[in-house]
Backbone bond lengths (Angstrom), bond angles and torsions (degrees), N, CA, C in turn:
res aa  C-N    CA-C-N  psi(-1)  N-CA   C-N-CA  omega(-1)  CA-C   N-CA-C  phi
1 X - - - 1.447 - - 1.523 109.36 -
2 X 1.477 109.02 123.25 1.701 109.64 -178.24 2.152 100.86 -70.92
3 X 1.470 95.78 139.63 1.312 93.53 -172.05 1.566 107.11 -94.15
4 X 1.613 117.53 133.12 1.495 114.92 -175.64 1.292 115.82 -80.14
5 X 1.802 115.29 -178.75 1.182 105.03 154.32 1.483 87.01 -90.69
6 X 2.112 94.60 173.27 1.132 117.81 -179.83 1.406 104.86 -55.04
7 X 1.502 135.32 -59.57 1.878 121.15 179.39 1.222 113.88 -86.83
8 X 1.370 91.04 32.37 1.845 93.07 157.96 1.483 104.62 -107.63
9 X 1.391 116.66 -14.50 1.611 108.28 -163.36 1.524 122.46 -97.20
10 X 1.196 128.54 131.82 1.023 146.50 -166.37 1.466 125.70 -84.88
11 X 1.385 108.36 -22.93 1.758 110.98 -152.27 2.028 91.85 -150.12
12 X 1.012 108.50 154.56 1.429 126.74 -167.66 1.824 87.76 -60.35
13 X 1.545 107.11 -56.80 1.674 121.94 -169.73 1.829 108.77 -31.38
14 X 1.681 98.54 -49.58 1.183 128.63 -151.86 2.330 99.38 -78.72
15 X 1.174 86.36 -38.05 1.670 98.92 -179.56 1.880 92.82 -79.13
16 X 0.956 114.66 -52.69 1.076 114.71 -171.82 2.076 121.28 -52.17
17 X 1.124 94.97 -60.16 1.595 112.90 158.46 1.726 116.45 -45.31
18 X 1.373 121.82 -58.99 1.060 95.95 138.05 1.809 171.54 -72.31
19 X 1.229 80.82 -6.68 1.685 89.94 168.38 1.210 107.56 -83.17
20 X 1.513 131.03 -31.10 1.133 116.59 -175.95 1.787 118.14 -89.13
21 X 1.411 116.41 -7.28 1.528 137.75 138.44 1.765 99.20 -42.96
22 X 1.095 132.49 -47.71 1.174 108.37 -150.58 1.689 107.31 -80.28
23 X 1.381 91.30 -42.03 1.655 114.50 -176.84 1.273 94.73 -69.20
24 X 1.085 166.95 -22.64 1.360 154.86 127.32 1.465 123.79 -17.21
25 X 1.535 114.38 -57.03 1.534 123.78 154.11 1.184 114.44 -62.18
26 X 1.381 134.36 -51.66 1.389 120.58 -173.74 1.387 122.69 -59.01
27 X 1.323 114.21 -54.48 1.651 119.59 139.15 1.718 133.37 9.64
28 X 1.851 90.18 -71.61 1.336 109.64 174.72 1.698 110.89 -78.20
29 X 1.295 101.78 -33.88 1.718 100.31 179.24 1.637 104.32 -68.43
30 X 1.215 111.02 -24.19 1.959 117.78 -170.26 1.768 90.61 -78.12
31 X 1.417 127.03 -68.83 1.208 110.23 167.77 1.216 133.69 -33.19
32 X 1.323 131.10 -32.68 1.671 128.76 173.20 1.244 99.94 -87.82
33 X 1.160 135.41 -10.50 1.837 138.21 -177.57 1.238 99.48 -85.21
34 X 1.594 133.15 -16.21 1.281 134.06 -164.35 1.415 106.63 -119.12
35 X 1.851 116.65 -18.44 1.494 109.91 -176.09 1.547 91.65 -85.46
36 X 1.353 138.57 -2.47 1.462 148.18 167.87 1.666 100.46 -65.59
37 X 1.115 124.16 -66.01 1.242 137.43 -168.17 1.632 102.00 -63.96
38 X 1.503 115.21 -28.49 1.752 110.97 -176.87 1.891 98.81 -78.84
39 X 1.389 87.05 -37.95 2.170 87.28 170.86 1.318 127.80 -46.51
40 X 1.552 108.41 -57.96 1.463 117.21 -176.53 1.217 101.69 -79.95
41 X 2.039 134.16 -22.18 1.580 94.18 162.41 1.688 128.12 -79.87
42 X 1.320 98.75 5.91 1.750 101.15 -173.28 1.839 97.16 -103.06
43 X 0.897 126.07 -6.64 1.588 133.51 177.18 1.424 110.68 -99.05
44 X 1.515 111.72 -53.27 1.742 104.09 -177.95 1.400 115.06 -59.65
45 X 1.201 112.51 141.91 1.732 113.24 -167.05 1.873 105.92 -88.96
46 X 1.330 114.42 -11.60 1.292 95.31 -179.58 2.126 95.11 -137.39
47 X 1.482 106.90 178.24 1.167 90.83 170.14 1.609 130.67 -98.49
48 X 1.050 109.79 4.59 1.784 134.09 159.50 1.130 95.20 -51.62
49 X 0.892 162.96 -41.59 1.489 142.66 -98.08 1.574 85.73 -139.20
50 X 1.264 129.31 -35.15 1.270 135.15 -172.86 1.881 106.51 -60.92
51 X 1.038 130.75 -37.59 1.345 140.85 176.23 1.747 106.20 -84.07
52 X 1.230 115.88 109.98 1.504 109.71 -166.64 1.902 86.67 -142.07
53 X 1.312 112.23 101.47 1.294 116.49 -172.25 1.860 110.07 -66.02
54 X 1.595 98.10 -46.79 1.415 90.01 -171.23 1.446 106.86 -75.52
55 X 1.013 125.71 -27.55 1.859 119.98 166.20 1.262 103.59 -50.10
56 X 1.439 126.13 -77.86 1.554 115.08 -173.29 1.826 116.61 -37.47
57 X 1.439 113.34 -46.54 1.593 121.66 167.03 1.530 99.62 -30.11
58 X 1.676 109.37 -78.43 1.765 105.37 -170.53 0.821 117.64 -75.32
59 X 1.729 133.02 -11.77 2.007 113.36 165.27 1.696 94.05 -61.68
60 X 1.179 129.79 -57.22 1.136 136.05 -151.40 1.846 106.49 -57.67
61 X 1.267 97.73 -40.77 1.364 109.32 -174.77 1.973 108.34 -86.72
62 X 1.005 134.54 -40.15 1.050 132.15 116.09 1.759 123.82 22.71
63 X 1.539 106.60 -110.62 1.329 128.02 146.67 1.421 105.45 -23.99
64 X 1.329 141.36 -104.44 1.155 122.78 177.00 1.631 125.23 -14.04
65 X 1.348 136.08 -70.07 1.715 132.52 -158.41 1.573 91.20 -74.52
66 X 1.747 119.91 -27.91 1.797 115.03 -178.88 1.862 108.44 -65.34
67 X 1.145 110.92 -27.53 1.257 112.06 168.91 1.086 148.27 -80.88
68 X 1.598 103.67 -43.79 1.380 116.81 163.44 1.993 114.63 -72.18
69 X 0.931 116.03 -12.83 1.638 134.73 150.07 1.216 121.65 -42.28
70 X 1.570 113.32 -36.56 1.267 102.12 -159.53 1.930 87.72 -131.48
71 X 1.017 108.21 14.72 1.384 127.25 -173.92 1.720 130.00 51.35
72 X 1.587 97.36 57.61 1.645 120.08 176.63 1.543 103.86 -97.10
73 X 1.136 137.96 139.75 1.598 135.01 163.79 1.591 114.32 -34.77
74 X 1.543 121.51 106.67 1.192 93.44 170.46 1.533 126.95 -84.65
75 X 1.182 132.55 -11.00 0.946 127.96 162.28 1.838 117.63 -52.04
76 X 1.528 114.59 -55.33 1.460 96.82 172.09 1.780 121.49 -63.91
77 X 1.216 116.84 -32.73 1.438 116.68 148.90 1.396 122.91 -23.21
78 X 0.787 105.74 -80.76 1.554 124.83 -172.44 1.485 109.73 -64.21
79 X 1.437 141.00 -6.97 1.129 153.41 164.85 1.358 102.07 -97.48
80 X 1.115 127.58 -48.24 1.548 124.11 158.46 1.817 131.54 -26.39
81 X 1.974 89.57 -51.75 1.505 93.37 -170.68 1.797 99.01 -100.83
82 X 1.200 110.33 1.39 1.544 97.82 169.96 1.828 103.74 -73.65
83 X 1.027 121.42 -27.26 1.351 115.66 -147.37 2.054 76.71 -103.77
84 X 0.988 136.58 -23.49 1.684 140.99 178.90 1.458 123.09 -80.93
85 X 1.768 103.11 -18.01 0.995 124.16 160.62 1.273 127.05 -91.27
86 X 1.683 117.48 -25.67 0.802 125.91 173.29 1.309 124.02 -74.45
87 X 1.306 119.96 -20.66 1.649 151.84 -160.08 1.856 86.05 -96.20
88 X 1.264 127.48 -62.23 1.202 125.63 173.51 1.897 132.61 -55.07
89 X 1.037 101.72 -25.63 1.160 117.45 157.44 1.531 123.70 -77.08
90 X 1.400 119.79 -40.68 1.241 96.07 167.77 1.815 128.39 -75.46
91 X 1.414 99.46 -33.28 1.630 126.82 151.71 1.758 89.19 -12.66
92 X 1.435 93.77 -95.46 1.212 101.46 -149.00 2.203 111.09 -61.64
93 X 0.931 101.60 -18.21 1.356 101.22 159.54 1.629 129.94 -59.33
94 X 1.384 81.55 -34.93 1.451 87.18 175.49 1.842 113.01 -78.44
95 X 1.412 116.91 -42.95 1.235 104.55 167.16 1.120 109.75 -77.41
96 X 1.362 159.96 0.29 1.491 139.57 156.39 1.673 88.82 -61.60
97 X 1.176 111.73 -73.42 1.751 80.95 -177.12 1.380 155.07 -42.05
98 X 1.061 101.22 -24.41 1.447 112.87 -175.07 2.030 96.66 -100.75
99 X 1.117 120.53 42.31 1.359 121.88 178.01 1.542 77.56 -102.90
């Protein structure tokens, strides 16, 4: 099935095929978001260092103005990457340990 854009699509089948196209990429984009997170635990020299509040603030904030930019909710955005950030942080805790 050729995958549409969204106001190209006609039929539930057609929306459907693509959303689940998308989550396929996002997926793959979350895997390279996470071989990031295996870097900074094999680079940061201590394990403190892994919890960096005001960084999470500007990815988060970030994410928010990239969305509302292109006209996505930033508020659900931004509830999105608290909990993606949050998911990354423990990630990467876990590989600082296992170094």
């Amino acid at each position: 099935m050729t995958i549409l854009s969204g106001p190209e699509c006609t039929t539930m089948a057609e929306v459907r095929a693509g959303v689940d196209q998308v989550d396929r990429e996002l997926v793959a984009l979350l895997r390279r978001r996470f071989d990031y997170m295996d870097a900074a635990a094999r680079i940061k020299p201590e394990r403190g260092h892994v919890r960096d509040e005001a960084r999470k603030a500007q990815v988060i904030a970030n994410a928010r103005a990239a969305a509302e930019a292109v006209g996505v909710p930033g508020d659900a955005v931004a509830a999105m990457w608290e909990t993606l950030v949050e998911a990354s942080i423990a990630y990467e805790l876990d590989a600082f340990d296992r170094r």
